[in-house]
C-alpha positions in Angstrom: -147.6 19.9 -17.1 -147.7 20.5 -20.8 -151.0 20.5 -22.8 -151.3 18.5 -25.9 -152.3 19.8 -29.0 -156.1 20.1 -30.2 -156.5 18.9 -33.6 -159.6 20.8 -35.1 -159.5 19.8 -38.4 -158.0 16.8 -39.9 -155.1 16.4 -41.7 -154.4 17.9 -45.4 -153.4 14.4 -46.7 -156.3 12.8 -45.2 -158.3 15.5 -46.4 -157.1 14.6 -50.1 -157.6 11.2 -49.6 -161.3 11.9 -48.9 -161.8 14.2 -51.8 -160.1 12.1 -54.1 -162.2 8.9 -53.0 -165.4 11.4 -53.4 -164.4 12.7 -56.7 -164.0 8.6 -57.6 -167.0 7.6 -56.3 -169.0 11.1 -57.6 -168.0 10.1 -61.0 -169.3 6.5 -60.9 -172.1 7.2 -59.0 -174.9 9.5 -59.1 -175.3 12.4 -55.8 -177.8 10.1 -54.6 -176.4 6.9 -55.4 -173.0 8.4 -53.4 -173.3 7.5 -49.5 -170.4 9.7 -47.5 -170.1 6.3 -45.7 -169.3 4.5 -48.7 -166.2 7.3 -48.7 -165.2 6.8 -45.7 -164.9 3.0 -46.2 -163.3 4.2 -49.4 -160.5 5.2 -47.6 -160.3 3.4 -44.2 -161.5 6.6 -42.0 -164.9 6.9 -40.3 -167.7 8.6 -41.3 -167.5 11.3 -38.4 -164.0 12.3 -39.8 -165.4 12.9 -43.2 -168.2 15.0 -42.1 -165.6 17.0 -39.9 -163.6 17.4 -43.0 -166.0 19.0 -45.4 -169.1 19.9 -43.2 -172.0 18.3 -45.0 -171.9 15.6 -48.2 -173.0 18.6 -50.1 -169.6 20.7 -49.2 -168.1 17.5 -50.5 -169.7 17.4 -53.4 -169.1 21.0 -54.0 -165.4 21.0 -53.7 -165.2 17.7 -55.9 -166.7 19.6 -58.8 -164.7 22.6 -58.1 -161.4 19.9 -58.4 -162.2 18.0 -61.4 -164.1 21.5 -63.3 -160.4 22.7 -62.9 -162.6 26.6 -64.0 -159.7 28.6 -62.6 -157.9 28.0 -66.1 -160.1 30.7 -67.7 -158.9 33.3 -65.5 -155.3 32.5 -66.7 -156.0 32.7 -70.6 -154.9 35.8 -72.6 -157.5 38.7 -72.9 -155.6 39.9 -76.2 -157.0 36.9 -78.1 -159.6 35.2 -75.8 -162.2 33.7 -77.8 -158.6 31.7 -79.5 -157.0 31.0 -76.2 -160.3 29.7 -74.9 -160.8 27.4 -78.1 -157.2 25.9 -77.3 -157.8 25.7 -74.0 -160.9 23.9 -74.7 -159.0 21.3 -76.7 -156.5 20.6 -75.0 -156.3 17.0 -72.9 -156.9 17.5 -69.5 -154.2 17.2 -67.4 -153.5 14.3 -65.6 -155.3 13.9 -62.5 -154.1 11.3 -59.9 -157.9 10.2 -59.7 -158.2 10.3 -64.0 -161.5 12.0 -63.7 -162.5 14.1 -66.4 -164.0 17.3 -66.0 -167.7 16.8 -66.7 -167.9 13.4 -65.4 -169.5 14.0 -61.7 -171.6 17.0 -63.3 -173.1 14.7 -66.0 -174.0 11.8 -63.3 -175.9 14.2 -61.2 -177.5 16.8 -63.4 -180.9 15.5 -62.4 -180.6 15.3 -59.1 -182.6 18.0 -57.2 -180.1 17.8 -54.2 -177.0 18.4 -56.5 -178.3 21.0 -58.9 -178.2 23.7 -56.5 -174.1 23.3 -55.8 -173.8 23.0 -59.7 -176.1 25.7 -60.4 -173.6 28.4 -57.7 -170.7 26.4 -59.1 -171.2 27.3 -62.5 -172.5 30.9 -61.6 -169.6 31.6 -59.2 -166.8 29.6 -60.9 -167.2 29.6 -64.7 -169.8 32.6 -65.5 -169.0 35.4 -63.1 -165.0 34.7 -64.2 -165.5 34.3 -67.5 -167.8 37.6 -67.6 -164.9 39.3 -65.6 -162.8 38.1 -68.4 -164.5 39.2 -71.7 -165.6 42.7 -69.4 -169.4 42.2 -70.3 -172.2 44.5 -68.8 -174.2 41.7 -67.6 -173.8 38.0 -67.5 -176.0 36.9 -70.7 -172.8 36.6 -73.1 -170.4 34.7 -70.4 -173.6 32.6 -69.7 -173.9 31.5 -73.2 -170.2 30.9 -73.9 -170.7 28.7 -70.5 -173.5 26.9 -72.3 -171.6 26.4 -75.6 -168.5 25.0 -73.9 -170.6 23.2 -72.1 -172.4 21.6 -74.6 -169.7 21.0 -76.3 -168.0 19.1 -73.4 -170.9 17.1 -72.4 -171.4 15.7 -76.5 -167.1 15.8 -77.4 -165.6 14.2 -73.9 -168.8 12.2 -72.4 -170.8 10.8 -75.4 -167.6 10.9 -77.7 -170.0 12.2 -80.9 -167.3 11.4 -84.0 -167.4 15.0 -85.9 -166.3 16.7 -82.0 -163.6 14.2 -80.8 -161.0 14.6 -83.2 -159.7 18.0 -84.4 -157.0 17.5 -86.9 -157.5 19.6 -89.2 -158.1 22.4 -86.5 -161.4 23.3 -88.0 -163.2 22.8 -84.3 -160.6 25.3 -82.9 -161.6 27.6 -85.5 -165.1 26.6 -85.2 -165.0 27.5 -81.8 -163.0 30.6 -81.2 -165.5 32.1 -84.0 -168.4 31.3 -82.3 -166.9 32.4 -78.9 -166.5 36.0 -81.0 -169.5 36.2 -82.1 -171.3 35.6 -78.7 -169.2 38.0 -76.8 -168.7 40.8 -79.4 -170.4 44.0 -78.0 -172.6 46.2 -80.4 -170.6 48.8 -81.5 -167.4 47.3 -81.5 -167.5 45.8 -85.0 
């Protein structure tokens, strides 16, 4: 007699499904406003197999941001000429996503949320700053903190409220604007 096969978590594809519906609805819809029920209707599973998925809607909501943040593309920029590479990099489009989310859109809808700020405030921490201060070999974490805030910033005013002087760059002023102030903030005393 054979025994059949335990299934402990679900499915990858499944699983994508899920995130992808979350990272949908995350974007429209504020941490509160975003039911994990509403996800699983999203795509045709029930609720119990989305919490067996991811845990907790905050796990969820984690690993959404961590998709759309798309952070790990600091660690792959050139230390020879960082504050540039991180400019372009900055500029570039966003690769296309097969849910089109952009990568501040479910931070921006949930920034005031008190249940959501703790998962942005280790996301940030763990997956932009500590990298980023990894990358430009800092001391301490004040200078990848404030390039974090300036790119941030940035972001938030050039790809969410589309401010006119941030959204176009064609005379590649921004780029230069950027990778100056990127020096600047992350030059070390002594190194001038």
């Amino acid at each position: 007699m054979g025994t059949a096969a335990v299934c402990l978590s679900p499915p990858s594809s499944t699983r994508s499904r899920i995130l992808n519906a979350a990272i949908k609805r995350f974007a429209r819809f504020s941490y509160e406003e975003t039911g994990l029920r509403d996800i699983a209707d999203d795509v045709g599973v029930d609720v119990a197999y989305v919490h067996r998925s991811f845990g907790s809607k905050e796990r969820l909501f984690a690993e959404a941001v961590r998709a759309t943040a798309q952070a790990d593309r600091i660690t792959a920029l050139d230390e020879a000429n960082f504050p540039g590479e991180l400019a372009r990099e900055f500029l570039a489009e966003d690769p296309e996503t097969e849910h089109g989310v952009r990568p501040f859109d479910i931070s921006v809808r949930s920034l005031s949320s008190a249940s959501a700020a703790p998962v942005l405030r280790e996301f940030i921490l763990n997956d932009v700053i500590i990298p980023l201060n990894d990358k430009i070999q800092s001391t301490d974490l004040k200078r990848a903190a404030m390039v974090a805030a300036l790119l941030s910033g940035l972001g938030i005013l050039r790809d969410v409220l589309k401010i006119d002087p941030l959204v176009s760059d064609d005379d590649g002023e921004l780029e230069l604007l950027i990778r100056d102030t990127v020096a600047a903030i992350i030059e070390h005393p002594g190194r001038r």
